[in-house]
C-alpha positions in Angstrom: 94.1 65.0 84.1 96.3 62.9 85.0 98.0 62.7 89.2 101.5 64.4 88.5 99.4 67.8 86.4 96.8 67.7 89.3 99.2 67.3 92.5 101.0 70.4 90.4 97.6 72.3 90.0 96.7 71.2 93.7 100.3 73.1 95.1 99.2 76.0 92.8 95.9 76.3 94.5 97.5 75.7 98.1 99.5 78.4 97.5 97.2 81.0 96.0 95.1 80.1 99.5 97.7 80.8 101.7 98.3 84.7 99.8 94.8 85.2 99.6 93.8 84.6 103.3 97.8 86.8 103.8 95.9 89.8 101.7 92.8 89.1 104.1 94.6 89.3 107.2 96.3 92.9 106.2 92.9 94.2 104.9 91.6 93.0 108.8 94.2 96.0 110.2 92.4 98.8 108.4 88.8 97.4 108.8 86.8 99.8 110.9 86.9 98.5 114.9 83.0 98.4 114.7 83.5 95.4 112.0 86.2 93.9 112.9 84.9 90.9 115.0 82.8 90.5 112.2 86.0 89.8 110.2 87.7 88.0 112.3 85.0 85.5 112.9 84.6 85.3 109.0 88.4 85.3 108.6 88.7 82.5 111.1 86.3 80.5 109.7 88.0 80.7 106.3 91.0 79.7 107.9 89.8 76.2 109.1 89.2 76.0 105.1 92.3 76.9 104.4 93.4 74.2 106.6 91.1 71.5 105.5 92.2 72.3 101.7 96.3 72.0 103.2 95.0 68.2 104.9 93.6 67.0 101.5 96.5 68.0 99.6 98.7 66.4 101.7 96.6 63.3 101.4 96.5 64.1 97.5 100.3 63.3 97.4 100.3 60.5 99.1 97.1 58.8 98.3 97.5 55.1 96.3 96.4 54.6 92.9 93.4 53.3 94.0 92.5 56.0 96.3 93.3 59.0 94.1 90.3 59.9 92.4 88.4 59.8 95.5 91.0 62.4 97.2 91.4 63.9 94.2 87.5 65.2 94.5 87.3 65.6 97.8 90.4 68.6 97.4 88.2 69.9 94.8 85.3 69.7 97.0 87.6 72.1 99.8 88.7 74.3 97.7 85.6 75.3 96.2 84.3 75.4 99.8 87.2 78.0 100.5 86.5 80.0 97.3 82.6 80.2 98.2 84.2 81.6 101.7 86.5 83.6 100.3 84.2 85.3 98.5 82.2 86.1 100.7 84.6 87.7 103.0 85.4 89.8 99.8 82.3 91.1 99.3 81.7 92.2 103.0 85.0 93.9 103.4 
């Protein structure tokens, strides 16, 4: 894939972040109060992916030619890290 159709695909997948961890937050209101430190902590911690994914894109777009491909796997690398997370939050709540 080529930098242009991956810094596209990499906005797409910032973006779907950001409205997934949005759906998270609202579920987080009608968790039970029992769990909900529980789901913060989780939530919290898939936040700081969120945030790591957000730092490698913006290094994605402006990375060299040279250093693209490294970059290029390390985003991958975060965002599979926050869709492990995510899914995991899913499951529990």
């Amino acid at each position: 894939m080529d930098k242009k159709k991956f810094e596209k695909e990499a906005k797409k997948s910032v973006d779907e972040v950001i409205a997934k961890i949005d759906k998270l937050e609202a579920k987080r209101d009608k968790a039970k109060e029992a769990s909900k430190a529980e789901y913060d902590d989780k939530l919290n911690k898939l936040k700081a992916r969120r945030d790591e994914l957000q730092a490698k894109y913006e290094e994605l777009i402006h990375a060299s030619n040279e250093k693209w491909e490294d970059i290029k796997e390390a985003f991958s690398s975060a965002k599979e890290s926050f869709n492990e997370g995510f899914s995991k939050i899913s499951s529990l709540f």
